[in-house]
Every structure is written in C-alpha cells, then in structure tokens.
mmJSON file of the N, C-alpha and C atoms, coordinates in Angstrom:
{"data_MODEL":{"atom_site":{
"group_PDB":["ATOM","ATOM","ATOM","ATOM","ATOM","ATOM","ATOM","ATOM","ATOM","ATOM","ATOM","ATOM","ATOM","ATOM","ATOM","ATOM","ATOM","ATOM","ATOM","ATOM","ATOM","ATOM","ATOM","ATOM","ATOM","ATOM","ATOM","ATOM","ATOM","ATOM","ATOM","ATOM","ATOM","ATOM","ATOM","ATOM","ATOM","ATOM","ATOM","ATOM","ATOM","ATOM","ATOM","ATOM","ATOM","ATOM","ATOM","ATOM","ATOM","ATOM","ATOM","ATOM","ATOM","ATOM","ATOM","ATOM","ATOM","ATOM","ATOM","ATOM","ATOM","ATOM","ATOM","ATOM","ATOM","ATOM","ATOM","ATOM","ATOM","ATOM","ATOM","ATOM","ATOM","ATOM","ATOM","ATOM","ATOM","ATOM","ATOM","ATOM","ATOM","ATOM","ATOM","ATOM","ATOM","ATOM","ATOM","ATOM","ATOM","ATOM","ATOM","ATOM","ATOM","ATOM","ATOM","ATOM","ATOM","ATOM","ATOM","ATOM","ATOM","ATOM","ATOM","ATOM","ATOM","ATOM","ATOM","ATOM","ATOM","ATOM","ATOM","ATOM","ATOM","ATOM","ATOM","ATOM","ATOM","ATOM","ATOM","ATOM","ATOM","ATOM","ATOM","ATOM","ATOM","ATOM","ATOM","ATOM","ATOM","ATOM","ATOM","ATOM","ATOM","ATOM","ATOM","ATOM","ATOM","ATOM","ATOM","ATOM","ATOM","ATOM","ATOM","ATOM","ATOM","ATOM","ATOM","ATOM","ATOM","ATOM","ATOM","ATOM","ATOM","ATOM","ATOM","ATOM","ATOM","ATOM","ATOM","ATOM","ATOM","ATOM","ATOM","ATOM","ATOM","ATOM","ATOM","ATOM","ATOM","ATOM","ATOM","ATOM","ATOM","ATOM","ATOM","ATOM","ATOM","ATOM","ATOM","ATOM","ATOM","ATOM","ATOM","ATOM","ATOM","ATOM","ATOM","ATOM","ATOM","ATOM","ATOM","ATOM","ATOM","ATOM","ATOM","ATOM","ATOM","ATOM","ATOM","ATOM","ATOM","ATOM","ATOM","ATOM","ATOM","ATOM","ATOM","ATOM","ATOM","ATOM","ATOM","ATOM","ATOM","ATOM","ATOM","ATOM","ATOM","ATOM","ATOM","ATOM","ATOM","ATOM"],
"id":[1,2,3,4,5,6,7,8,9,10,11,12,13,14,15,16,17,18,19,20,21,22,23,24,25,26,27,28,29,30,31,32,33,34,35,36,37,38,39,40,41,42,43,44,45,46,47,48,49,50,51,52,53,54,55,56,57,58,59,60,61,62,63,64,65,66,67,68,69,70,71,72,73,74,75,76,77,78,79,80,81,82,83,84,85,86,87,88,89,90,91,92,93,94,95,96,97,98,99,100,101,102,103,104,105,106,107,108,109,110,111,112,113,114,115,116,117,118,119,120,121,122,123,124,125,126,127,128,129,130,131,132,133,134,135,136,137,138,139,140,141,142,143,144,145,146,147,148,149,150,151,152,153,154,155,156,157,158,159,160,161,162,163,164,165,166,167,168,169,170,171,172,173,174,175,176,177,178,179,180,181,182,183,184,185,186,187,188,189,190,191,192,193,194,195,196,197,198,199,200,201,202,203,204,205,206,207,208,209,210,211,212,213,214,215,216,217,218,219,220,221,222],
"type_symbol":["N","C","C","N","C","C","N","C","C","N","C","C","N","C","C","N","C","C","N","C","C","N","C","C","N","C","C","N","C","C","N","C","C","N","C","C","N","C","C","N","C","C","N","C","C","N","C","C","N","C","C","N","C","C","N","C","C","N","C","C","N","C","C","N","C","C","N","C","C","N","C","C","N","C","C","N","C","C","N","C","C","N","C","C","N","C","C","N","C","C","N","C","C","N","C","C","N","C","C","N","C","C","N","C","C","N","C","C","N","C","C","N","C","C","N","C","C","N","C","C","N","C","C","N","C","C","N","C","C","N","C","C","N","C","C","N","C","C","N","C","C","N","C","C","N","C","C","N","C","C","N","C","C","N","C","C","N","C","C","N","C","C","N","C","C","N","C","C","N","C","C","N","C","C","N","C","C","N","C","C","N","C","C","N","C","C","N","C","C","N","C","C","N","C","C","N","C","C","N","C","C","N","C","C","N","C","C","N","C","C","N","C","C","N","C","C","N","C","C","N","C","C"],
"label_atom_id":["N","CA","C","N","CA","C","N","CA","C","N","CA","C","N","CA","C","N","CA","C","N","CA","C","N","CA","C","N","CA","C","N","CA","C","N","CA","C","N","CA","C","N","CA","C","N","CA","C","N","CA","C","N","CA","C","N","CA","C","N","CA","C","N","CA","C","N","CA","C","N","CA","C","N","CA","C","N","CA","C","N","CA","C","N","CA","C","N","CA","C","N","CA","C","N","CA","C","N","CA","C","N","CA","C","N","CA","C","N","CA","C","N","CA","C","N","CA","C","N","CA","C","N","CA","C","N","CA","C","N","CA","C","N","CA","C","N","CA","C","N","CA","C","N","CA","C","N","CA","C","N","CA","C","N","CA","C","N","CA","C","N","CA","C","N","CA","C","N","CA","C","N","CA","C","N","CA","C","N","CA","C","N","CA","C","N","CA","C","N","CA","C","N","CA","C","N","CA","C","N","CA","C","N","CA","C","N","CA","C","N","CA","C","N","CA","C","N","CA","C","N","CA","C","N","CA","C","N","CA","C","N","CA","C","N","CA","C","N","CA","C","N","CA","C","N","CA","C","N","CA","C","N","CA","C","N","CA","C"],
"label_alt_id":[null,null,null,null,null,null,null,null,null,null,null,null,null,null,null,null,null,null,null,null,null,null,null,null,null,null,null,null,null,null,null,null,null,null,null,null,null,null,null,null,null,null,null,null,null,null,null,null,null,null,null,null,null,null,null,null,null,null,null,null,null,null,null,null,null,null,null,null,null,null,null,null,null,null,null,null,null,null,null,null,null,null,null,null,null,null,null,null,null,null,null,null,null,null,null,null,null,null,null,null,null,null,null,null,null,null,null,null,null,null,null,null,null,null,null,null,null,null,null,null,null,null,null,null,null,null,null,null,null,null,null,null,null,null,null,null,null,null,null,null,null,null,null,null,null,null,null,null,null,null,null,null,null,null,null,null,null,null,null,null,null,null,null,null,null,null,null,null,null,null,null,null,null,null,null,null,null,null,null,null,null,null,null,null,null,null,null,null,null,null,null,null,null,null,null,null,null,null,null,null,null,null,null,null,null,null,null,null,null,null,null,null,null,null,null,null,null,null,null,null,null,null],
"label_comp_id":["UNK","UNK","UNK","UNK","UNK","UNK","UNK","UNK","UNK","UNK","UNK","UNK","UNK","UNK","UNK","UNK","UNK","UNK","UNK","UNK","UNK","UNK","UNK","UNK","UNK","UNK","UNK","UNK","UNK","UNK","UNK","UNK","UNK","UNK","UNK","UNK","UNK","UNK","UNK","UNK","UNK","UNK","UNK","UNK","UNK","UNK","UNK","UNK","UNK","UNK","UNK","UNK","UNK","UNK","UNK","UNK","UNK","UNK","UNK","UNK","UNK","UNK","UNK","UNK","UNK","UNK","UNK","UNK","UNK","UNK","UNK","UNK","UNK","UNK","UNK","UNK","UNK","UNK","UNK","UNK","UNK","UNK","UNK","UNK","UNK","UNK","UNK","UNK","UNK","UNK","UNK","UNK","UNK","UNK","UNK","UNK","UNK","UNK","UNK","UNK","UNK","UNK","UNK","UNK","UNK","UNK","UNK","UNK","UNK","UNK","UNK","UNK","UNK","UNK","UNK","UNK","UNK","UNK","UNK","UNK","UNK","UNK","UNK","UNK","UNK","UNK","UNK","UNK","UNK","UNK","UNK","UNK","UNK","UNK","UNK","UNK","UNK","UNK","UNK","UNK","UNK","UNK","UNK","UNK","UNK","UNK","UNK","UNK","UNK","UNK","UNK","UNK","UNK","UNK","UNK","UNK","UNK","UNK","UNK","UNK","UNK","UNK","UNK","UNK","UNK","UNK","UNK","UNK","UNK","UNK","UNK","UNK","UNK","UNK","UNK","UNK","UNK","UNK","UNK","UNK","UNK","UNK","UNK","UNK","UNK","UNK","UNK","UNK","UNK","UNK","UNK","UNK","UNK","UNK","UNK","UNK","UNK","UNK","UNK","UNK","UNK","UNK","UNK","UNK","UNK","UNK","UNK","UNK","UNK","UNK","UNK","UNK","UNK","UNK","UNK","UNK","UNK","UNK","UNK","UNK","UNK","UNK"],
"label_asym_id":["A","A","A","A","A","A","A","A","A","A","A","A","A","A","A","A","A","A","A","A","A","A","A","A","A","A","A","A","A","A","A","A","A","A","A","A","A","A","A","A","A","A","A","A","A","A","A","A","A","A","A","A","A","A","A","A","A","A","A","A","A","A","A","A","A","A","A","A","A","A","A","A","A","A","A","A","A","A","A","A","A","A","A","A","A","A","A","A","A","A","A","A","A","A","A","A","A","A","A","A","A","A","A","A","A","A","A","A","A","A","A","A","A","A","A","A","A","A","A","A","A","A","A","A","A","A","A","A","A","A","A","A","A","A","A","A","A","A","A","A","A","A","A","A","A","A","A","A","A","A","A","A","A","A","A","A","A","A","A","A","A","A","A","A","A","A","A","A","A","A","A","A","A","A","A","A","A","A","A","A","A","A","A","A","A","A","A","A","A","A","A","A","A","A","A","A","A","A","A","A","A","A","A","A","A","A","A","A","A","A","A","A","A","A","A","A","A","A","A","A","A","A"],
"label_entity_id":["1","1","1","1","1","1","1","1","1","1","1","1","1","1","1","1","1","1","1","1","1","1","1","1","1","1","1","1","1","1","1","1","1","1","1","1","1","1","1","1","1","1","1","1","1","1","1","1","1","1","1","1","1","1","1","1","1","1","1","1","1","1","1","1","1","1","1","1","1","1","1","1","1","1","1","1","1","1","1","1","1","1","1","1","1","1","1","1","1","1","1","1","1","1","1","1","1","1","1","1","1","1","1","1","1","1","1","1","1","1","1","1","1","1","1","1","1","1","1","1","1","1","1","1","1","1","1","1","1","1","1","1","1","1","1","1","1","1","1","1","1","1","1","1","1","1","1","1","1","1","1","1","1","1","1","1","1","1","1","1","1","1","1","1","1","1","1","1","1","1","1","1","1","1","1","1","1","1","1","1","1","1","1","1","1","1","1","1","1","1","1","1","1","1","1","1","1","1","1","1","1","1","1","1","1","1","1","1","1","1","1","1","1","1","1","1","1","1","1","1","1","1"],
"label_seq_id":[1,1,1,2,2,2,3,3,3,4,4,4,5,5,5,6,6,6,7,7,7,8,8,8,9,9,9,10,10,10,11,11,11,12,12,12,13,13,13,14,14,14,15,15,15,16,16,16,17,17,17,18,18,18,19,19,19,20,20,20,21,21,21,22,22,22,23,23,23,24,24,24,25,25,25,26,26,26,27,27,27,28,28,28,29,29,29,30,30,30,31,31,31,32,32,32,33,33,33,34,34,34,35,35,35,36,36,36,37,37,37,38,38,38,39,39,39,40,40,40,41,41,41,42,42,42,43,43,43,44,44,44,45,45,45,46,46,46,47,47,47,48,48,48,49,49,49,50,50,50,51,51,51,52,52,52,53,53,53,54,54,54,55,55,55,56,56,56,57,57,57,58,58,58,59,59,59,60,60,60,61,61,61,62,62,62,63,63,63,64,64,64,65,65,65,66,66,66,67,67,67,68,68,68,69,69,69,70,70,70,71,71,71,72,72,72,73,73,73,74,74,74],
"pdbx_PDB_ins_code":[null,null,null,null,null,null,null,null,null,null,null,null,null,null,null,null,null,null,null,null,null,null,null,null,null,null,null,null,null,null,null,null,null,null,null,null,null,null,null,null,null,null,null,null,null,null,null,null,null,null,null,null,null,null,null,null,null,null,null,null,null,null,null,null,null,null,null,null,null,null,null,null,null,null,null,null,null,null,null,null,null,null,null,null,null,null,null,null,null,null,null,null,null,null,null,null,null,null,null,null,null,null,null,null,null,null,null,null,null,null,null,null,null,null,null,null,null,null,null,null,null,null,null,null,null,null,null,null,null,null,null,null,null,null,null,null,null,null,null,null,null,null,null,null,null,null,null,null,null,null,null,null,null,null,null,null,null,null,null,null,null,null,null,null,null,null,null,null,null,null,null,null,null,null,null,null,null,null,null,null,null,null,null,null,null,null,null,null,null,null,null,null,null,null,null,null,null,null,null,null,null,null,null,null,null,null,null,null,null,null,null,null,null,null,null,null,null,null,null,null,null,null],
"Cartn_x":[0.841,0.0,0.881,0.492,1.332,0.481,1.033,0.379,-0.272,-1.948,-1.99,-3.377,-3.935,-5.449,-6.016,-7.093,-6.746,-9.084,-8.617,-10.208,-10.017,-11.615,-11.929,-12.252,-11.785,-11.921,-12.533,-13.975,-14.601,-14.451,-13.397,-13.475,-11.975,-11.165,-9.787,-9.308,-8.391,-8.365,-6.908,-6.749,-5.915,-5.694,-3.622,-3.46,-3.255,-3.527,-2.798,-1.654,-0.771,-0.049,0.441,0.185,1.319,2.427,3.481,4.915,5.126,6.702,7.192,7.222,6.898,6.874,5.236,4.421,2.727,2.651,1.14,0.48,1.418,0.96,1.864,0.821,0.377,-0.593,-0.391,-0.579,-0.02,-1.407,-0.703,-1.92,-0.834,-1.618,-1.452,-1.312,-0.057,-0.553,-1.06,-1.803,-1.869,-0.502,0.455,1.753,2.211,1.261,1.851,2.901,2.994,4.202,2.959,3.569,2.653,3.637,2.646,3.623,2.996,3.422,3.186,1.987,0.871,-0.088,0.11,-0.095,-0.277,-0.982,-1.416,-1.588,-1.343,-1.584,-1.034,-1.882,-1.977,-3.088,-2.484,-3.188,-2.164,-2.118,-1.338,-1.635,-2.066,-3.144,-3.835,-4.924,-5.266,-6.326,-5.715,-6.406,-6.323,-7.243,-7.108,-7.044,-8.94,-9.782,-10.962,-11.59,-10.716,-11.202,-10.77,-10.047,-9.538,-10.725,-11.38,-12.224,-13.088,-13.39,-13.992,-13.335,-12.156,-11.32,-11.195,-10.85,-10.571,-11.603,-13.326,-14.075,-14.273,-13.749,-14.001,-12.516,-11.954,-10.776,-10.975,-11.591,-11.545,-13.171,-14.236,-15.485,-16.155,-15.188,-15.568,-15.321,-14.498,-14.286,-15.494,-16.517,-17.517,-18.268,-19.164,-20.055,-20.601,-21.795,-22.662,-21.727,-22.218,-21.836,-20.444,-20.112,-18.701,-19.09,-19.734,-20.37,-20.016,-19.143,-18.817,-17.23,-16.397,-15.105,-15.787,-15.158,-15.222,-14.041,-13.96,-12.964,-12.757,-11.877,-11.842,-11.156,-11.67,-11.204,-10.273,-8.973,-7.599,-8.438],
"Cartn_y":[-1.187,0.0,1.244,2.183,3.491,4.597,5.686,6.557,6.363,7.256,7.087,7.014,6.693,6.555,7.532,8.656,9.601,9.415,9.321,8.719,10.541,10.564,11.477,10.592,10.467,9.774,10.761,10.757,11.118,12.612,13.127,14.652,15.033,13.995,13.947,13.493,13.846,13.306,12.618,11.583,10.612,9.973,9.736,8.751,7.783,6.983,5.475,4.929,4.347,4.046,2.689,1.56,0.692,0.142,-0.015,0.072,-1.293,-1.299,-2.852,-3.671,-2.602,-3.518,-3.139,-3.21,-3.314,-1.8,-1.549,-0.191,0.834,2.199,3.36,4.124,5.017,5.832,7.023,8.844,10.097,10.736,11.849,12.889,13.887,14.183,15.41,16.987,17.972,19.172,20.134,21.303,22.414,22.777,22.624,22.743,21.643,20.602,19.296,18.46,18.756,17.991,17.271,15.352,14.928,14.175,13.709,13.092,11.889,10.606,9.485,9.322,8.768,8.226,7.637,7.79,7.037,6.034,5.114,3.816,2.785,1.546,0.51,-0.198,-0.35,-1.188,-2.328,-3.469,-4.763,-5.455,-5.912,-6.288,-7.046,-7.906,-8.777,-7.653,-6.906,-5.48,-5.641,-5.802,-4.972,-3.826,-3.298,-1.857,-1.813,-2.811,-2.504,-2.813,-3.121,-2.962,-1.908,-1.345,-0.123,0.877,1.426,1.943,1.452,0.188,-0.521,-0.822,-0.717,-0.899,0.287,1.59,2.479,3.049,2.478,3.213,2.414,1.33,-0.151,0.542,1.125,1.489,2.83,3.642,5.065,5.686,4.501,5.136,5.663,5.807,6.771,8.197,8.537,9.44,10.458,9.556,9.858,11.508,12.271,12.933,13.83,14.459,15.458,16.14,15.533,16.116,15.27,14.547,13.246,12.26,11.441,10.357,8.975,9.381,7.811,8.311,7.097,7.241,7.066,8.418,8.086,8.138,7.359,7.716,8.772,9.963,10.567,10.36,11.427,10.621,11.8,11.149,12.045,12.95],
"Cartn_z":[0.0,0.0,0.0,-0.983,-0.957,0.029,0.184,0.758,1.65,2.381,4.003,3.424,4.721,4.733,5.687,5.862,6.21,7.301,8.421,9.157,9.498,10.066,11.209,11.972,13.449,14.78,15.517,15.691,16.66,16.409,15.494,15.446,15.275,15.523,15.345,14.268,13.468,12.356,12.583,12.086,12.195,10.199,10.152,9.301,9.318,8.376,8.904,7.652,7.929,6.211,7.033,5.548,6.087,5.868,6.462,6.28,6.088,5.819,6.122,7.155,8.284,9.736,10.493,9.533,10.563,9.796,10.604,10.45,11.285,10.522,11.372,11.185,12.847,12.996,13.124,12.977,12.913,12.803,13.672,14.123,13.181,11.997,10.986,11.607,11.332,12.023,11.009,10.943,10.129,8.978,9.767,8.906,8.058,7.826,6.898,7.684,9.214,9.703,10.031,10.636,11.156,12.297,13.532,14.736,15.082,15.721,15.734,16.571,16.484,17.332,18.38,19.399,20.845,20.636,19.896,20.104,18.567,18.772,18.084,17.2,15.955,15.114,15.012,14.951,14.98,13.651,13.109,11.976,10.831,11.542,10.99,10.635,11.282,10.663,9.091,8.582,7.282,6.98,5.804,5.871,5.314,5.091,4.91,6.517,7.25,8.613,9.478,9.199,10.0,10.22,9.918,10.156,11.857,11.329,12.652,14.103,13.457,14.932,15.023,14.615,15.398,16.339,15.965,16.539,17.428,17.544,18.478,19.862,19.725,20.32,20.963,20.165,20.793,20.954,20.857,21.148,22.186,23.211,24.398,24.28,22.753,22.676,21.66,21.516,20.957,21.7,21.186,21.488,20.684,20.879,19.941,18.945,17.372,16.555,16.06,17.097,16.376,16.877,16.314,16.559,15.85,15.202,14.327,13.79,12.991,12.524,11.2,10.465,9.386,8.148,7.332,6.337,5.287,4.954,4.262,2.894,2.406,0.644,0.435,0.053,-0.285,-1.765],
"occupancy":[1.0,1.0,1.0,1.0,1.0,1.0,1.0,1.0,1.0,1.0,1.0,1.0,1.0,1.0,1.0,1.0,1.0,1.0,1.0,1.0,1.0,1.0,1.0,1.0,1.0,1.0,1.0,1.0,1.0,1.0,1.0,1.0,1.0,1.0,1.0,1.0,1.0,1.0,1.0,1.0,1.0,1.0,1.0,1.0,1.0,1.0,1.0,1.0,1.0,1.0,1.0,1.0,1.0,1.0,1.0,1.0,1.0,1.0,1.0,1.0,1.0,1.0,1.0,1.0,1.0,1.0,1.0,1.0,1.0,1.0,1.0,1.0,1.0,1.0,1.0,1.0,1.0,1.0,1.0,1.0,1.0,1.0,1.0,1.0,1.0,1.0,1.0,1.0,1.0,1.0,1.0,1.0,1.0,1.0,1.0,1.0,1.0,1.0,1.0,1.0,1.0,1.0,1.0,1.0,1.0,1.0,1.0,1.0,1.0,1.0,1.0,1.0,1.0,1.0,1.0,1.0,1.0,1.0,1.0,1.0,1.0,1.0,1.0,1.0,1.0,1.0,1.0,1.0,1.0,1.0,1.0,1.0,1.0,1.0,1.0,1.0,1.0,1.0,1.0,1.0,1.0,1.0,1.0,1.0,1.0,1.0,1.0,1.0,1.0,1.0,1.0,1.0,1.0,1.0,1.0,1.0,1.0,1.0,1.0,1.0,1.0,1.0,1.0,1.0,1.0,1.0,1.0,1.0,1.0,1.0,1.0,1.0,1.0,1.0,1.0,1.0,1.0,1.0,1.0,1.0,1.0,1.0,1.0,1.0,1.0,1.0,1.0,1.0,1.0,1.0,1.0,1.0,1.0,1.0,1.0,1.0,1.0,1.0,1.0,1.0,1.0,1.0,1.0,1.0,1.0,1.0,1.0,1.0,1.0,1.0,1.0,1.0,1.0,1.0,1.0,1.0,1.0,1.0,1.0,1.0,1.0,1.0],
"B_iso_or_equiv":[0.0,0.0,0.0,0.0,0.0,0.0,0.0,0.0,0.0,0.0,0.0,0.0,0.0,0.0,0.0,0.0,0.0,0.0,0.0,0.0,0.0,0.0,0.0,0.0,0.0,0.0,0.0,0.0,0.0,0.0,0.0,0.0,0.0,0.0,0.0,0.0,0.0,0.0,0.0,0.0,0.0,0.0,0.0,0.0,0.0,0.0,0.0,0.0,0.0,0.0,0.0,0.0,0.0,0.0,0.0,0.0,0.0,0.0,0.0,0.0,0.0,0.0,0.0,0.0,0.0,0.0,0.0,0.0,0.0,0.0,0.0,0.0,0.0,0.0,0.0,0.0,0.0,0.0,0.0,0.0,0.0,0.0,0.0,0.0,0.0,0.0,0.0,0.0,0.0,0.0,0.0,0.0,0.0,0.0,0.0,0.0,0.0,0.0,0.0,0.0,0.0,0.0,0.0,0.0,0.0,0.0,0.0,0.0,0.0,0.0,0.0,0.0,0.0,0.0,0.0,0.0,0.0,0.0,0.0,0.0,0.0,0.0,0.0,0.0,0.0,0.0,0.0,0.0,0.0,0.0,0.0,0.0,0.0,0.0,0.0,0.0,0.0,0.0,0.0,0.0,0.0,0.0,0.0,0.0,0.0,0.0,0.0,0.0,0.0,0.0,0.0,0.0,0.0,0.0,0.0,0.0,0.0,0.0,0.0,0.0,0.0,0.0,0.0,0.0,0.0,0.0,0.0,0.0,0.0,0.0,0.0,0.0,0.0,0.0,0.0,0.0,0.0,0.0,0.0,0.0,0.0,0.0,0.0,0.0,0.0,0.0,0.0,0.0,0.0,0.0,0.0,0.0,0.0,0.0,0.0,0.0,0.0,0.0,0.0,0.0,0.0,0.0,0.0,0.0,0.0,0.0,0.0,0.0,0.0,0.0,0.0,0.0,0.0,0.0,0.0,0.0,0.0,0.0,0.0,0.0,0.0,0.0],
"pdbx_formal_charge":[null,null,null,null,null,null,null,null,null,null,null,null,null,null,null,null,null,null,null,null,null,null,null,null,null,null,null,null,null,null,null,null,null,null,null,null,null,null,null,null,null,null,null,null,null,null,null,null,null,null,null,null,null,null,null,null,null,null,null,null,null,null,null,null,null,null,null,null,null,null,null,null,null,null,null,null,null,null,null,null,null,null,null,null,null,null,null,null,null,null,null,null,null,null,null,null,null,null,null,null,null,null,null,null,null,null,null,null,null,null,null,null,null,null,null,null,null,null,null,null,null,null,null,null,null,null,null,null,null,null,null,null,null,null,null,null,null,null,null,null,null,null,null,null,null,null,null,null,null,null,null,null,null,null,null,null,null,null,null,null,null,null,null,null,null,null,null,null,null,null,null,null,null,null,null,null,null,null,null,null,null,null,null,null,null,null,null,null,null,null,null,null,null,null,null,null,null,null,null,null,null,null,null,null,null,null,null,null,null,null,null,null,null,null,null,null,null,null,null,null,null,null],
"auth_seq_id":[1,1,1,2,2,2,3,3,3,4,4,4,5,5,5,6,6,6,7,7,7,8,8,8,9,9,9,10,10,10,11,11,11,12,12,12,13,13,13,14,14,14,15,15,15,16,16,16,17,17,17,18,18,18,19,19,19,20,20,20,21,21,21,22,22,22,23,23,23,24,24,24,25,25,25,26,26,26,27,27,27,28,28,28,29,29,29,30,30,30,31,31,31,32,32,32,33,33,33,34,34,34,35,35,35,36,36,36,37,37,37,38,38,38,39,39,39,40,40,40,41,41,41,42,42,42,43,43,43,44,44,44,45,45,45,46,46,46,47,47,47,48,48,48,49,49,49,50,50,50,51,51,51,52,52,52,53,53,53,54,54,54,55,55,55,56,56,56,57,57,57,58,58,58,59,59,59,60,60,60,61,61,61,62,62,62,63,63,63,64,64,64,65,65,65,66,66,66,67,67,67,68,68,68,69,69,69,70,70,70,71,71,71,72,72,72,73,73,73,74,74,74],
"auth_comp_id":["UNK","UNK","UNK","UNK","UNK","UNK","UNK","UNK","UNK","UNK","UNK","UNK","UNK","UNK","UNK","UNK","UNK","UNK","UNK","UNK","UNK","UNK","UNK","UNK","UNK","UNK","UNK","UNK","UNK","UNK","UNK","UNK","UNK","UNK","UNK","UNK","UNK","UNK","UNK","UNK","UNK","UNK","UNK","UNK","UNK","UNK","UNK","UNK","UNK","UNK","UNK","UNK","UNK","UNK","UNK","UNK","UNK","UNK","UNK","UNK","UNK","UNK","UNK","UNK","UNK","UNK","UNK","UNK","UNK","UNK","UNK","UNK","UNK","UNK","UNK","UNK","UNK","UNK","UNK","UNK","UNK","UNK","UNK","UNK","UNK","UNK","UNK","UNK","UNK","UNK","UNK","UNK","UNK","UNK","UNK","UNK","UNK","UNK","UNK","UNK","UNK","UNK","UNK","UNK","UNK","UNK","UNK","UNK","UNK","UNK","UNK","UNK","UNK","UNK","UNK","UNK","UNK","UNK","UNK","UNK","UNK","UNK","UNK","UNK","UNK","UNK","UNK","UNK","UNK","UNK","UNK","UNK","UNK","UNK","UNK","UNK","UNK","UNK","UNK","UNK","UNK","UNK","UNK","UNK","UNK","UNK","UNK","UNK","UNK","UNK","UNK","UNK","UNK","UNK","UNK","UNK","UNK","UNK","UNK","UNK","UNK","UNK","UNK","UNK","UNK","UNK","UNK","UNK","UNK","UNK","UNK","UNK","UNK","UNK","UNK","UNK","UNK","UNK","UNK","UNK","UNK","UNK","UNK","UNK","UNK","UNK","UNK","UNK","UNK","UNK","UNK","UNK","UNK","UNK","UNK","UNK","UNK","UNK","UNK","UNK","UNK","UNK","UNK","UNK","UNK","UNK","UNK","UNK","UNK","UNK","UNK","UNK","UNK","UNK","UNK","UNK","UNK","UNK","UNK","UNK","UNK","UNK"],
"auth_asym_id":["A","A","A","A","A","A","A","A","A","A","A","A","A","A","A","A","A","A","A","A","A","A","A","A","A","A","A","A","A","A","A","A","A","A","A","A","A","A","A","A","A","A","A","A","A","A","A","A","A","A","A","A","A","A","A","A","A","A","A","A","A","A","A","A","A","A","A","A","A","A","A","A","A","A","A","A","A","A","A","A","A","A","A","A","A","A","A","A","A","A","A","A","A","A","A","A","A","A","A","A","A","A","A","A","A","A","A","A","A","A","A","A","A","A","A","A","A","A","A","A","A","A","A","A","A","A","A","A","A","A","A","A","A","A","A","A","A","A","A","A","A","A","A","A","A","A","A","A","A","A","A","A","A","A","A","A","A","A","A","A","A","A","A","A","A","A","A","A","A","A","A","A","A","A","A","A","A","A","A","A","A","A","A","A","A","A","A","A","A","A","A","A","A","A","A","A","A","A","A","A","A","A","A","A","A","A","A","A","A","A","A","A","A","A","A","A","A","A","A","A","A","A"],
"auth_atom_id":["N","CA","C","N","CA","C","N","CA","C","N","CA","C","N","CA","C","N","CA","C","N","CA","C","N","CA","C","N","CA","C","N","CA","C","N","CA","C","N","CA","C","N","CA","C","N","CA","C","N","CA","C","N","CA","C","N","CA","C","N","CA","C","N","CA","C","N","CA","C","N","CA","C","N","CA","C","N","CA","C","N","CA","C","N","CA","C","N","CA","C","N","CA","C","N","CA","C","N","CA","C","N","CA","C","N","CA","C","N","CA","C","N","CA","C","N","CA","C","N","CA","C","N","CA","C","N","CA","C","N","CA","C","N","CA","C","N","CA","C","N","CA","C","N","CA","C","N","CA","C","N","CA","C","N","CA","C","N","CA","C","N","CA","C","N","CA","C","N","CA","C","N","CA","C","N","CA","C","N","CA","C","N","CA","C","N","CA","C","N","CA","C","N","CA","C","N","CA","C","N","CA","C","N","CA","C","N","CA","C","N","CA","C","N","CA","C","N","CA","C","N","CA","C","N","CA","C","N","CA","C","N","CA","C","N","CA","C","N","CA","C","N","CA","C","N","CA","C","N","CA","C","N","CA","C","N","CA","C"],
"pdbx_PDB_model_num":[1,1,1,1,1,1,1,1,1,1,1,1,1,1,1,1,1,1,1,1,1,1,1,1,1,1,1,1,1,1,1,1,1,1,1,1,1,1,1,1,1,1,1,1,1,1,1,1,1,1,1,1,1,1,1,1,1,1,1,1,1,1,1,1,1,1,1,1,1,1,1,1,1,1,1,1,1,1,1,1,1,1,1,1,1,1,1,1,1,1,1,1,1,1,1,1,1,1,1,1,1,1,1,1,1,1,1,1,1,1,1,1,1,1,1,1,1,1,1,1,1,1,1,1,1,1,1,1,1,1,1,1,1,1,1,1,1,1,1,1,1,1,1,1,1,1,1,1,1,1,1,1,1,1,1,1,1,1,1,1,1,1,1,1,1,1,1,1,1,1,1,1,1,1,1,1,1,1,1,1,1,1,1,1,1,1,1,1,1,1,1,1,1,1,1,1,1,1,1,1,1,1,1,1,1,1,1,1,1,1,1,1,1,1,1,1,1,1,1,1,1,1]
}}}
C-alpha cells in the first residue's frame, strides 16, 4: 500500500499508512508535519477494517456532533 489513509476519529483526524513492519498511525498538524499516534493497530487489521477498529478502540471518545469514525477521501 502506498500513501496514508486519512479517518476522522470522533473529530480527530488521524493517518494510517502501512509500512514494512505493521500499520503506522499520525496525528497530521496544520503545517503538513505529522507526529506518531499514541496507540497501536495490529496487523492482521487490514485496511478494509480499519475503520472498525478504530471506533471499536476510541469510542468513548464519541459525542454530539462526532459520533462515528469516518474515512476521508484524499
């Protein structure tokens, strides 16, 4: 897989790309820099499931108006 896959989490927007060694997760800044995610996708996820695990992982972070993970289209 080239390039990133790009969710809104709950209101957060998160990438995901995957490398030679598993998934790699990054919180994107305004300036095009991006910095590593605080947590771990494992890698039997494949990437038409990513979506489901992230909301399976961070759905407490849910509330009015971010209510679901969704995927964005580059």
């Amino acid at each position: 897989m080239t390039g990133s896959i790009k969710f809104n989490v709950f209101g957060r927007i998160v990438l995901v790309e995957r490398g030679v060694n598993g998934w790699r997760s990054y919180y994107p800044g305004p300036e095009g820099k991006k910095r590593p995610a605080d947590f771990v996708i494992p890698d039997f996820v494949t990437a038409n499931e990513l979506a489901q695990y992230l909301d399976d992982l961070f759905h407490e972070d849910a509330r009015p108006g971010h209510t679901a993970v969704i995927r964005l289209e580059e």
